[in-house]
Rosetta silent file (secondary structure, phi, psi, omega in degrees, C-alpha in Angstrom):
SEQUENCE: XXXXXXXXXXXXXXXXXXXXXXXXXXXXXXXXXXXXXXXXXXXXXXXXXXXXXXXXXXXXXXXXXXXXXXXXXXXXXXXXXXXXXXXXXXXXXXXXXXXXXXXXXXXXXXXXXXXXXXXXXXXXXXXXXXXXXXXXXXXXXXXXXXXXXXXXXXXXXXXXXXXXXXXXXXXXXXXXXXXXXXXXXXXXX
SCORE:     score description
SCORE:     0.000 S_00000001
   1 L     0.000  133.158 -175.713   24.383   -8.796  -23.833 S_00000001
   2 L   -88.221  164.705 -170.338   24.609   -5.457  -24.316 S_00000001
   3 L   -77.765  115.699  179.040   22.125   -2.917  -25.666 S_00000001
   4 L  -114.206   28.554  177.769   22.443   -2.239  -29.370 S_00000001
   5 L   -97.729  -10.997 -154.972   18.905   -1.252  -30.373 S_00000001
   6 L    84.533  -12.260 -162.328   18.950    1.957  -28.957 S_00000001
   7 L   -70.220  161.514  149.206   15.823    1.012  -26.733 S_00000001
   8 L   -71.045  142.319  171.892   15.120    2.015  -23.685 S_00000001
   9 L  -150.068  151.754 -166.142   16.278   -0.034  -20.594 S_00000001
  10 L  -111.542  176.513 -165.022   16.255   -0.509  -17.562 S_00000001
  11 L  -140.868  157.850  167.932   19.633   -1.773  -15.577 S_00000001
  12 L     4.726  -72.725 -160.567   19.856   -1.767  -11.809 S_00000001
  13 L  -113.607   41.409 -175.312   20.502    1.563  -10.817 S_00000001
  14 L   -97.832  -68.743 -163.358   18.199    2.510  -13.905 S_00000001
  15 E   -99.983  136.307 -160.727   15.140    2.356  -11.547 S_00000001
  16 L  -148.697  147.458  172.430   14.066    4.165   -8.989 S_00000001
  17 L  -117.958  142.346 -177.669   11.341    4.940   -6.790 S_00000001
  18 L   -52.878  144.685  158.457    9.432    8.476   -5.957 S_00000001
  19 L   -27.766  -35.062  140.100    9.429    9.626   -3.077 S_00000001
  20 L   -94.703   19.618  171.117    5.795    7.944   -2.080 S_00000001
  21 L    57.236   27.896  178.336    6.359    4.817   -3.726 S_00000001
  22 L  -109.738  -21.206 -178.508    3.822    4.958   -6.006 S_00000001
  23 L  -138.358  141.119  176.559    5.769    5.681   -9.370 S_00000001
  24 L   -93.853  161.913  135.285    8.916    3.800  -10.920 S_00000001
  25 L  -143.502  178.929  166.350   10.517    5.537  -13.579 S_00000001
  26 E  -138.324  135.779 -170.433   13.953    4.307  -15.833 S_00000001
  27 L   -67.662  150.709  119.404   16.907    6.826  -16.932 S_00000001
  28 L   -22.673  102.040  173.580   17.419    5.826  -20.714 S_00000001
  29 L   -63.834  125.807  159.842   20.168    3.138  -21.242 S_00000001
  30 L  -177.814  109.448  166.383   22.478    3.987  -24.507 S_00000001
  31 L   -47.477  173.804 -163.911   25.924    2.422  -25.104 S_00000001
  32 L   -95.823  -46.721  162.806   28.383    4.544  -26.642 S_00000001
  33 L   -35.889  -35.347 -163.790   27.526    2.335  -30.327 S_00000001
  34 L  -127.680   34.247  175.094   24.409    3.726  -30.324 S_00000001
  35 L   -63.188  -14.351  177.851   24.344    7.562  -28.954 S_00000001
  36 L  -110.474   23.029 -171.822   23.507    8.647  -32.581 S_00000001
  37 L   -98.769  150.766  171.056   20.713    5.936  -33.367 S_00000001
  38 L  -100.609  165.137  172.095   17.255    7.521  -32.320 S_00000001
  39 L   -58.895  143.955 -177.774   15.270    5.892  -30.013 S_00000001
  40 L   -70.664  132.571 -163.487   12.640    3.794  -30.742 S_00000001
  41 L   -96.041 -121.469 -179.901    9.818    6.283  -29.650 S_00000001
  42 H   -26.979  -50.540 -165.924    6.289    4.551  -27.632 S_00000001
  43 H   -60.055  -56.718  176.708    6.817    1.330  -27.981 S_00000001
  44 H   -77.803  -36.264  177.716   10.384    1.275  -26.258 S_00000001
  45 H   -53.348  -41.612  169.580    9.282    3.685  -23.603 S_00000001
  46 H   -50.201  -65.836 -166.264    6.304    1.332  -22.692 S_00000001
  47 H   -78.997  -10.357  163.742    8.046   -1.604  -22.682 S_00000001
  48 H   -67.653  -59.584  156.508   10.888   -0.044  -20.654 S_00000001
  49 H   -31.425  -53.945 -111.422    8.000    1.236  -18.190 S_00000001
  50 H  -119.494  -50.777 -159.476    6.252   -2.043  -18.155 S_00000001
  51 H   -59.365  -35.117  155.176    9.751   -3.713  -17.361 S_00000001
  52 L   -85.410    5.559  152.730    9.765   -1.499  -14.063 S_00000001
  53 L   -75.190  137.083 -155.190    6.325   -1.944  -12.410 S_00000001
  54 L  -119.048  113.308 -151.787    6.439   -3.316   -9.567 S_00000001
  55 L  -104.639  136.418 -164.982    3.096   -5.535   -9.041 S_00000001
  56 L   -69.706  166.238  166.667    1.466   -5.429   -5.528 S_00000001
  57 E   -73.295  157.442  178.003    1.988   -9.738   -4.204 S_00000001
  58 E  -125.633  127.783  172.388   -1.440  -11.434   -4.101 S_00000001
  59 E  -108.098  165.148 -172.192   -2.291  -13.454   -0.596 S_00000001
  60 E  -117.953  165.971  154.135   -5.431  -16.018   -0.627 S_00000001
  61 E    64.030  158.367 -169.089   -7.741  -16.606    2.161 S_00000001
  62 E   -64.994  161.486 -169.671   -8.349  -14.266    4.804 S_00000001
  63 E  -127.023  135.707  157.665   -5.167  -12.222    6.200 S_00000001
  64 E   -82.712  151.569  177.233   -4.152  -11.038    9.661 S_00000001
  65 L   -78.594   16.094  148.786   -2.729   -8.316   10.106 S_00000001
  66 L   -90.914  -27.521  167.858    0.754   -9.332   11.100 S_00000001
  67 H   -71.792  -25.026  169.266    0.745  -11.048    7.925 S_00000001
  68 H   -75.448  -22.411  152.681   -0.389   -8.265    5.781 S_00000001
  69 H   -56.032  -33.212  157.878    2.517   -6.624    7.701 S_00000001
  70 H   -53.923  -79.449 -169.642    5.084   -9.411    6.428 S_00000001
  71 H   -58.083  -30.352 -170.926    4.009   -9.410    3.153 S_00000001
  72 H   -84.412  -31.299  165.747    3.795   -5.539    2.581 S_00000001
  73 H   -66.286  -29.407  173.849    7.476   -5.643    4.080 S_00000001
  74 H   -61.692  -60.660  166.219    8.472   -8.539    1.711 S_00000001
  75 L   -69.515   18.212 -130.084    7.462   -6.394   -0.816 S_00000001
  76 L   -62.135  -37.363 -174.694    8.307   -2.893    0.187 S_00000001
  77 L   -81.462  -60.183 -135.316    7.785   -1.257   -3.685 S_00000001
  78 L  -117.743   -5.751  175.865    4.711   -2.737   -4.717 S_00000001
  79 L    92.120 -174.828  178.241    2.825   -3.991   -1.357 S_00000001
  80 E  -126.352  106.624  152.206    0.529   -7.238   -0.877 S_00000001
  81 E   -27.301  108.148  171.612   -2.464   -7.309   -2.788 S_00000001
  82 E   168.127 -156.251 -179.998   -5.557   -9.502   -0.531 S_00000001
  83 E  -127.609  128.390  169.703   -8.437   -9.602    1.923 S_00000001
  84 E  -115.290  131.626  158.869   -7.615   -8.759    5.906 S_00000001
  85 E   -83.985  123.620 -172.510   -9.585   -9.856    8.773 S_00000001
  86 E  -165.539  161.980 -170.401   -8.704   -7.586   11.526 S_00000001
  87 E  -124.256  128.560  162.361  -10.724   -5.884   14.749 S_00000001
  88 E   -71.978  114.158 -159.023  -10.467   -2.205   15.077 S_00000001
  89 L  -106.967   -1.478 -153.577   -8.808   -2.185   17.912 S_00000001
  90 E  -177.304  140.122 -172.458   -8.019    2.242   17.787 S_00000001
  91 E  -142.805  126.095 -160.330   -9.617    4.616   15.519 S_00000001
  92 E  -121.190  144.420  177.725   -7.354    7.788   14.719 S_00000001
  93 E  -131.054  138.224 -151.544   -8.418   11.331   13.139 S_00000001
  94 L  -122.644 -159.183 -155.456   -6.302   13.504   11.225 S_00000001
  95 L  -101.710  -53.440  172.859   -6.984   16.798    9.501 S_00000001
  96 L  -117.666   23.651  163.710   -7.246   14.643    6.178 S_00000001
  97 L  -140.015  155.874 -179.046   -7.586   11.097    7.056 S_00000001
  98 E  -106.850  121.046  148.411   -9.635    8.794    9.031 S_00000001
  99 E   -88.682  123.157  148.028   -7.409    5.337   10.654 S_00000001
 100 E  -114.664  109.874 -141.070   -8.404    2.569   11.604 S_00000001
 101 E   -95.696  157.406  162.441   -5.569    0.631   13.479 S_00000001
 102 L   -75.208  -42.651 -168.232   -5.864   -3.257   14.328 S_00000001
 103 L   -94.360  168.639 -174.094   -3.671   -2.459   17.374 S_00000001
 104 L   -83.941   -2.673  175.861   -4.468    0.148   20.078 S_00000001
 105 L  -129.275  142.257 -173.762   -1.412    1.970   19.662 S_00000001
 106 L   -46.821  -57.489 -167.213   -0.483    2.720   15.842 S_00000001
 107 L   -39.626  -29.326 -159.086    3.378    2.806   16.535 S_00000001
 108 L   -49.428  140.497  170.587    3.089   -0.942   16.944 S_00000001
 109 L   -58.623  -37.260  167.670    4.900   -2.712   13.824 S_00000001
 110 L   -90.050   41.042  178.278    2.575   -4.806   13.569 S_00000001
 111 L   -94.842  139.682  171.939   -0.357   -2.524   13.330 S_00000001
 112 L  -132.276  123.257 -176.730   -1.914   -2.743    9.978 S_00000001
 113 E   -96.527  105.087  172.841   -4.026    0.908    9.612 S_00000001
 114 E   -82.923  144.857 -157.409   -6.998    0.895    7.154 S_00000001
 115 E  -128.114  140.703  166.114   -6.730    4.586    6.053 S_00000001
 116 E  -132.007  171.868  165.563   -9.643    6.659    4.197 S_00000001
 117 L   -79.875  166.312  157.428  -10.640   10.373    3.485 S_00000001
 118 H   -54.107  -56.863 -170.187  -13.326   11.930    5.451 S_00000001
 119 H   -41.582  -27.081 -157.996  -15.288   11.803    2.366 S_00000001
 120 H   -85.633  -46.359 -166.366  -14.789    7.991    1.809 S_00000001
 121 H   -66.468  -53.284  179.028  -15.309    7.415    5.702 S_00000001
 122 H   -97.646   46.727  160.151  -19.029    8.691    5.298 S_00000001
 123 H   -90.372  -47.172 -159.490  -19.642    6.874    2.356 S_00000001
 124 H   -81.776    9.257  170.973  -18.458    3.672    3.992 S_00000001
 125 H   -81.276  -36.817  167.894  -20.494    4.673    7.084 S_00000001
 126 H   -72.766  -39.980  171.932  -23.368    4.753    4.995 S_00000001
 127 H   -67.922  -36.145  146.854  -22.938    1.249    3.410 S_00000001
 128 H   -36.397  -24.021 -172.064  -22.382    0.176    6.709 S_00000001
 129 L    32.829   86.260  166.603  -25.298    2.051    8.243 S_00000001
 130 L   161.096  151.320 -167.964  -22.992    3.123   11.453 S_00000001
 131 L   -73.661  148.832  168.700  -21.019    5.933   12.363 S_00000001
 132 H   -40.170  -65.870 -167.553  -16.782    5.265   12.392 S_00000001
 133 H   -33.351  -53.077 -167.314  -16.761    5.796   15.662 S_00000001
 134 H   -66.706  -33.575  178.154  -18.874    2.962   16.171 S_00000001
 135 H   -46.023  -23.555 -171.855  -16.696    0.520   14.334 S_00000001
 136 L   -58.165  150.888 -177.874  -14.313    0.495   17.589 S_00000001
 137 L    47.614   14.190  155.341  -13.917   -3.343   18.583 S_00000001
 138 E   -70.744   92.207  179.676  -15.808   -4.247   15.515 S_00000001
 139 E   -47.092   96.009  151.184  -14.352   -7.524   13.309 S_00000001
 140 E   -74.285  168.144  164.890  -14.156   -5.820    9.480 S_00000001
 141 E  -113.671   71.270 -157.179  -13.111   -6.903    6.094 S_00000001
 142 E  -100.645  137.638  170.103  -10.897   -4.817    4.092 S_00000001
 143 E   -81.013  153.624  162.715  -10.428   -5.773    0.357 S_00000001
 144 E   142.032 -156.259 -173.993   -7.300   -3.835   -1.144 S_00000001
 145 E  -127.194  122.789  156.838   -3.259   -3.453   -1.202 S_00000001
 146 E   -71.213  118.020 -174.582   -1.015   -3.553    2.469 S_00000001
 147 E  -114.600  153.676  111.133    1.756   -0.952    1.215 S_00000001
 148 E   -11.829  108.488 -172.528    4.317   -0.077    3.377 S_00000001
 149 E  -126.024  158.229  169.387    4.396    4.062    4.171 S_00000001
 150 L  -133.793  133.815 -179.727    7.093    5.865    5.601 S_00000001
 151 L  -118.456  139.887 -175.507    6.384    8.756    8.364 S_00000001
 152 E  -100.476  156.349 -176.828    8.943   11.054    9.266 S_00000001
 153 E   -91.242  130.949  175.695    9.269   12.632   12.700 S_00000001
 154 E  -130.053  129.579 -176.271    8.874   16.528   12.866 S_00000001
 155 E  -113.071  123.558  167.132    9.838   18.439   16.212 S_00000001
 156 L    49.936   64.642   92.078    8.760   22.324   16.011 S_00000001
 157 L   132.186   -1.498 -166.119    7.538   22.083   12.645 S_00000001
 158 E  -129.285  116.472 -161.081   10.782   21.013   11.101 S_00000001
 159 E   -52.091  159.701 -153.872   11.490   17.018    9.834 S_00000001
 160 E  -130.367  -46.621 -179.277   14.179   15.428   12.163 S_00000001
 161 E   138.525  -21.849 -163.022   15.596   13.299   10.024 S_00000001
 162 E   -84.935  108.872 -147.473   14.067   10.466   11.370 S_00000001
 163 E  -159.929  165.030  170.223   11.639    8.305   10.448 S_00000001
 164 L  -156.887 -137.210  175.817    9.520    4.703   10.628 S_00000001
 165 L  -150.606  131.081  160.093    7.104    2.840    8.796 S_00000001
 166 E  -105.176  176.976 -167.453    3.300    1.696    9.193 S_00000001
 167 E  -104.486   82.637  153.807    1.448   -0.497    7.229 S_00000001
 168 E  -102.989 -178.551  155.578   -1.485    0.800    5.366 S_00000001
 169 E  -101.403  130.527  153.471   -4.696   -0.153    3.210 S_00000001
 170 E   -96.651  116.578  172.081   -5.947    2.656    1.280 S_00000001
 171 L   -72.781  129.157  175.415  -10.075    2.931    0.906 S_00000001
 172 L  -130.903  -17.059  154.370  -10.973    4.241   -2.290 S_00000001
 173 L  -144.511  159.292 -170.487  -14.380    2.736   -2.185 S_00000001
 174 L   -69.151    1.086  172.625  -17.183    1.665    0.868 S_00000001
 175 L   -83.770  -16.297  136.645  -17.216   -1.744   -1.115 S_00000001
 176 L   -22.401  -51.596 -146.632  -13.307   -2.359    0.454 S_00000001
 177 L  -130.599  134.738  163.847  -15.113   -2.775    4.260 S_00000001
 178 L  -158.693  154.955  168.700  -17.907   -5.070    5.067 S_00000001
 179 E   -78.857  160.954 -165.175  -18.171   -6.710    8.447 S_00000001
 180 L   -73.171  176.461  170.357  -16.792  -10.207    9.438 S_00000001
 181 L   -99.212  176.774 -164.580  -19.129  -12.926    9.373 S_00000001
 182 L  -114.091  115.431 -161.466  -19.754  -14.267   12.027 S_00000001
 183 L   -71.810  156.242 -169.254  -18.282  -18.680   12.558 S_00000001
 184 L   -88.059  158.477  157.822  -21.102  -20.425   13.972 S_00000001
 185 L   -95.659  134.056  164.111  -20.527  -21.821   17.539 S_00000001
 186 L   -72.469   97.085 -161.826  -19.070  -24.852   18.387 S_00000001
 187 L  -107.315  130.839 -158.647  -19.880  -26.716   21.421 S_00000001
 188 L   -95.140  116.392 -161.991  -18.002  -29.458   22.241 S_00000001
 189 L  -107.582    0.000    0.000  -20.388  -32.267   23.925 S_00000001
């Protein structure tokens, strides 16, 4: 049915996502009936907005991190929403971020990279009472959302065109990481 309020809407190729995949927005819908009707002003903009968020997936129960890799690909706009069980297997430092990958080499596809600021990493070093470093081969817990990032390849300082995707969690506070617990043993008699 077509639109004859004047409202905003969105249609297909209405919505789009920024360049980091963090914001939707929708072009303004308006049939040729209603180019001289005004718009409905907050109300339709909201509900146009609202109509285009894209809500991270929620997983139960603990997650590995090829599954939080699944799911954040199933979901490529809004991510998967859960708790991951994963061993820092690789722990990588950037100018402004700290990673922590479950596999030892990042590229892997199935790497899922918990990612923080310095700043964040020694807050969660302090709730942790150990240094990052120390976390290698350490079972964690990260609460949060696996999103889907895309890093482009740069040769002499200039983007190649080229590009491939990791997996991350973003820490925004040291209550996201706690260590695993540890299953009792089982001895088989």
């Amino acid at each position: 049915m077509p639109n004859t309020t004047g409202a905003m809407w969105c249609v297909s190729d209405g919505c789009r996502t920024s360049h980091n995949g963090n914001m939707r927005s929708c072009k303004p819908f308006v049939s040729n009936r209603t180019k001289g009707m005004k718009v409905l002003p907050l109300l339709s903009i909201t509900l146009a907005l609202a109509a285009c968020a894209v809500a991270p997936s929620k997983l139960s129960g603990l997650t590995s991190p090829a599954e939080a890799v699944q799911a954040a690909n199933g979901n490529p706009n809004g991510g998967a929403r859960g708790t991951f069980a994963l061993t820092v297997n690789e722990i990588g430092v950037t100018g402004k971020r700290i990673f922590l990958d479950s596999a030892a080499n990042y590229h892997d596809h199935d790497n899922l990279a918990i990612t923080m600021s310095h700043q964040m990493a020694r807050q969660v070093a302090n709730c942790l009472g150990m240094s990052i470093a120390n976390l290698k081969y350490r079972r964690i817990v990260v609460h949060g959302v696996a999103k889907r990032v895309r890093i482009y390849f740069v040769r002499g300082g200039k983007y190649t065109g080229k590009y491939y995707y990791q997996t991350w969690v973003r820490v925004t506070s040291p209550t996201q990481i706690s260590f695993a617990k540890r299953m009792p043993t089982v001895r088989c008699s």
